[in-house]
N, C-alpha and C positions, 0 to 999 in steps of 0.2 A: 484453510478456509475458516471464517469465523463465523461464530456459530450465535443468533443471535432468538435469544428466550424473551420475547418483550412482553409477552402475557407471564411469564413465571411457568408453563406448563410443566416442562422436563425438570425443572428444580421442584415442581408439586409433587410429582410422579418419586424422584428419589428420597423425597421428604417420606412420603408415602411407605417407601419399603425401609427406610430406618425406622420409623417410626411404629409399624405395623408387624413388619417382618422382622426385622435385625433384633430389635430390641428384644423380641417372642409377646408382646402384648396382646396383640390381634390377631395371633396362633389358633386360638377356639373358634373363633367366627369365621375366619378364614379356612378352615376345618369345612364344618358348615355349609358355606357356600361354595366348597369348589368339590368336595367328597372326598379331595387326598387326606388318609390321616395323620392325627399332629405329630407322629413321629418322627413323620416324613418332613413336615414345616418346620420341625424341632432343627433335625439335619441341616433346614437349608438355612435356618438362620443363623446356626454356627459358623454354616460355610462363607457367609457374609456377610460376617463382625469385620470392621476394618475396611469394607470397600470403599474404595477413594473415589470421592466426587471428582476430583483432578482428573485422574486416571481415565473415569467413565466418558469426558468431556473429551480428552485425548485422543481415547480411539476412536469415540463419535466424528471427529473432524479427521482423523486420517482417514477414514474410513468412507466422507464423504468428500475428499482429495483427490483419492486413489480413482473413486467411480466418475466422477467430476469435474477433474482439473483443478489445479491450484491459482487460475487469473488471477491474479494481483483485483483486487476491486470486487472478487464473489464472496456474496452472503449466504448462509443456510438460515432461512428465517423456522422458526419452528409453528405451527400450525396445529397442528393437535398431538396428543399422546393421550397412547391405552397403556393400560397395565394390567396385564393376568397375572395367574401363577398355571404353571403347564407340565404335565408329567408326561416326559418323554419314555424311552425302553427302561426296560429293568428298573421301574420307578424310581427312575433320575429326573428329578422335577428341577424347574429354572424359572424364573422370574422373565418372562416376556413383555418386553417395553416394546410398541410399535411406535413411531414415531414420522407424524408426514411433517416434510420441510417444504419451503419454496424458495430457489436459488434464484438468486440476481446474480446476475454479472453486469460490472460498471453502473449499479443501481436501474438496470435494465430487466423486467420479471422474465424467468428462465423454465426452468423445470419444477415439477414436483416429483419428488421420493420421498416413497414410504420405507421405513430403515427398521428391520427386525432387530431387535437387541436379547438375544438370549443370556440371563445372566445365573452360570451354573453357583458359583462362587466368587467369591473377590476378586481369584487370578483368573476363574475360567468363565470370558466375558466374549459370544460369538456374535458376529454384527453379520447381516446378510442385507442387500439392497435390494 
């Protein structure tokens, strides 16, 4: 399924956490405004040095294949994205990208999903619909 960014959103939102998170720049204020401490954001930005924009796009389109179908002719238009940061059990915090698409099929408007992206680390990246 191909997956189509025409406002830039979901390349804002990755910019976002290189930029903010990965790099550790925006670690104090993000401190701050979420109340996890930077230890904790220190962790997670270690955890995702190296995350592949490739990668994240990949399992985003299998991911909405799988729920979807693969027609020949379907689009995922992307439509908005949020970005948290969220501390799950035993303060295991992830990067929460929420993401609503709208699907054509044969340039016909189809569905909307909203796509939970929880992102632990580089390699541990869970997609829920």
């Amino acid at each position: 399924m191909q997956i189509i960014d025409k406002y830039g959103y979901l390349e804002s939102a990755l910019d976002y956490i290189e930029r903010n998170i990965v790099s550790g720049r925006g670690l104090q204020k993000i401190a701050k405004k979420t109340g996890i401490k930077e230890d904790f954001l220190k962790s997670l930005s270690l955890s995702l040095k190296g995350l592949s924009e490739g990668k994240f796009f990949t399992l985003v389109s299998e991911s909405l294949e799988d729920k979807h179908s693969s027609l020949s002719g379907s689009v995922a238009e992307v439509s908005s994205v949020d970005i948290s940061i969220e501390e799950g059990d035993k303060k295991n915090i992830y990067v929460l990208v929420v993401v609503s698409f709208d699907i054509a099929y044969d340039g016909e408007s189809g569905d909307s999903v909203n796509m939970d992206i929880k992102i632990f680390s580089k390699n541990n990246i869970k997609i829920d619909l």
